[in-house]
C-alpha positions as CSV (number, residue, x, y, z in Angstrom):
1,X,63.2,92.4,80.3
2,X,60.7,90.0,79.1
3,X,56.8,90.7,79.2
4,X,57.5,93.9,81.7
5,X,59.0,91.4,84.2
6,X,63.1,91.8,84.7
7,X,64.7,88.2,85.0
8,X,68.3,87.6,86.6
9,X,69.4,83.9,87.7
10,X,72.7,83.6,89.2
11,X,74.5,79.9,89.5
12,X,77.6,78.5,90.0
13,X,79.4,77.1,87.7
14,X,82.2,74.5,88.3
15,X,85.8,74.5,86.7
16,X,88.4,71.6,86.6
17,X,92.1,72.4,86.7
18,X,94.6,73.9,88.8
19,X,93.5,76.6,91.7
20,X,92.7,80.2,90.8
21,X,94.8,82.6,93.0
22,X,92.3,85.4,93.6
23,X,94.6,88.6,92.5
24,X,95.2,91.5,95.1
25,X,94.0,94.7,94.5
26,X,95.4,98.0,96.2
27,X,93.3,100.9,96.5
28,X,94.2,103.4,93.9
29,X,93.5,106.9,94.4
30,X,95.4,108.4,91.3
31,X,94.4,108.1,87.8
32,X,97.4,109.8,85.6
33,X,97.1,110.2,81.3
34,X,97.7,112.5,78.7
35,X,98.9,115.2,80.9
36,X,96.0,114.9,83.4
37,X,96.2,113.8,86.8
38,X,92.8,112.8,88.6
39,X,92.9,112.7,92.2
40,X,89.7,110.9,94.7
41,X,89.7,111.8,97.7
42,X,87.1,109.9,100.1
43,X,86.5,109.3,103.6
44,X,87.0,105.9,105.2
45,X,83.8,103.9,103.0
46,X,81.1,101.9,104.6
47,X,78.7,99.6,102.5
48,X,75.1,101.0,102.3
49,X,75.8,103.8,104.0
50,X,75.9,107.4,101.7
51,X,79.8,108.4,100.9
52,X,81.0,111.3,99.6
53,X,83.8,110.9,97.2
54,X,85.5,114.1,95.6
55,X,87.7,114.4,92.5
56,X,90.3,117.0,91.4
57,X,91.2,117.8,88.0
58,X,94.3,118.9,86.7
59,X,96.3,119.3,83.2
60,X,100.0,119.8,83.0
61,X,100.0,120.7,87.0
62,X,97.6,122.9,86.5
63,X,94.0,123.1,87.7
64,X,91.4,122.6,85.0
65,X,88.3,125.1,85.3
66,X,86.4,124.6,82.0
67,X,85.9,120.9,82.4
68,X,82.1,120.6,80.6
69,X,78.6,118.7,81.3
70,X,78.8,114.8,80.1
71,X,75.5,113.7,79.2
72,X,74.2,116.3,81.2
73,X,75.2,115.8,84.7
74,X,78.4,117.7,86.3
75,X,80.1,114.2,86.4
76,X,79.2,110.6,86.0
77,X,80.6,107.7,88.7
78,X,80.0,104.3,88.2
79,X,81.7,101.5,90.3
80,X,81.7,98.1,90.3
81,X,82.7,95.4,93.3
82,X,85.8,92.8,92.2
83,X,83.4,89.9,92.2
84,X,80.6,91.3,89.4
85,X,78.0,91.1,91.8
86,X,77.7,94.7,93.2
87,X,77.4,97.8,90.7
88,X,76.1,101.8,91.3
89,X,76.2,104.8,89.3
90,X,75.9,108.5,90.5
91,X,76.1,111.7,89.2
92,X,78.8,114.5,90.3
93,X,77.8,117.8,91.5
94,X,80.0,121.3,92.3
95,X,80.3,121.3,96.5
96,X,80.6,125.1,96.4
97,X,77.5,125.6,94.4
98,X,75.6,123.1,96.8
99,X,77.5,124.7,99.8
100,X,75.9,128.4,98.3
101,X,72.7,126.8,97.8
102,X,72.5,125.8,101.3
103,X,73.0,129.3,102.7
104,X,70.3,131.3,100.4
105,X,67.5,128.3,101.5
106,X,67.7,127.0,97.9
107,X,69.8,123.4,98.7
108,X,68.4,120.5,96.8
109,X,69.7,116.7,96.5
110,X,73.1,117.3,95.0
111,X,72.9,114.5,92.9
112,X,70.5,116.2,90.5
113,X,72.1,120.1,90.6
114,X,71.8,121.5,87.2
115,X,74.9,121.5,85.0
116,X,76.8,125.0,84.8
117,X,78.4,125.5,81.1
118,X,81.5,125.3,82.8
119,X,83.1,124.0,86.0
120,X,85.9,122.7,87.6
121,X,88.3,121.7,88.5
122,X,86.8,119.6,91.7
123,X,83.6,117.4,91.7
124,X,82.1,115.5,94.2
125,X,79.4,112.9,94.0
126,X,77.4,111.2,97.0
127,X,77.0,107.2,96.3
128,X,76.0,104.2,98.0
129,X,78.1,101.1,97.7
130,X,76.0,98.5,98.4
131,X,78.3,95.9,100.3
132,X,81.7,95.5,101.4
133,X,84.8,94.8,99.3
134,X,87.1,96.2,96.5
135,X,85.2,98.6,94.0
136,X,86.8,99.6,90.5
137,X,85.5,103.2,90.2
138,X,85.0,105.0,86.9
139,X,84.6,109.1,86.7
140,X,83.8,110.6,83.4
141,X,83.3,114.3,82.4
142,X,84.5,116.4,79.6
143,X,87.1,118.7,78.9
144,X,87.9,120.3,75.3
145,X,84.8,118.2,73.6
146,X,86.4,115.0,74.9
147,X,85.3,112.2,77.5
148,X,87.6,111.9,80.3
149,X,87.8,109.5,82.8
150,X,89.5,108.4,85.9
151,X,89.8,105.2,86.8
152,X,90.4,104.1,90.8
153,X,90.2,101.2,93.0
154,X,88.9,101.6,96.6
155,X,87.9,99.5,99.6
156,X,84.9,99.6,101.1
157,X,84.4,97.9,104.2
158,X,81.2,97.0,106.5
């Protein structure tokens, strides 16, 4: 940001030497460290279209139910398209608390749902990816006082 007035300038740039062999990425639905196992599931994703994308959390098998705010939101999701060129970031809510919301009258944009204390152990989050192609996506939340992400790798296709 200069003077108030946000300045981006994208060029090519040209390298000498042997071909680059663009590297193949499979989609990658299951993240799996230190004894937790974080599953996405998603529907078929279409760029710029709203997509729904829902992760379960477990510990040693078992299902993990006081998973805890991270900077104040349910659940953080950030992705980022294979080229550096596309990028969002979301924020996770509970789908039965938004699915009791919507029966008393009281539903409201499930991307800003206040954070319970604690929660768990599935979390959605409704994003946007803005174009077509391979996204690395990055969950993070917290369980026992410390961060934990999932890493996955989906497709997202026009």
């Amino acid at each position: 940001n200069i003077r108030n007035q946000t300045i981006t300038e994208l060029f090519p740039i040209t390298v000498t030497g042997d071909d680059v062999i663009e590297p193949k990425y499979t989609e990658r639905f299951i993240d799996e460290h230190d004894g937790y196992t974080l599953t996405l599931r998603k529907n078929p994703i279409y760029a710029k279209y709203l997509s729904t994308l829902t992760v379960d959390i477990q510990k040693d098998g078992k299902p993990v139910t006081n998973l805890t705010p991270y900077l104040n939101s349910v659940m953080h999701v950030t992705g980022v398209d294979n080229n550096l060129l596309h990028y969002f970031h979301g924020h996770g809510y509970i789908p039965e608390n938004q699915f009791l919301q919507f029966l008393t009258g009281e539903a409201t944009n499930p991307n800003h749902q206040p954070a319970p204390e604690t929660f768990g152990p599935t979390i959605s989050a409704e994003v946007r990816f803005p174009a077509a192609g391979i996204y690395h996506v990055v969950t993070e939340t917290v369980h026992e006082g410390k961060t934990l992400k999932g890493s996955f790798v989906v497709n997202v296709v026009e």
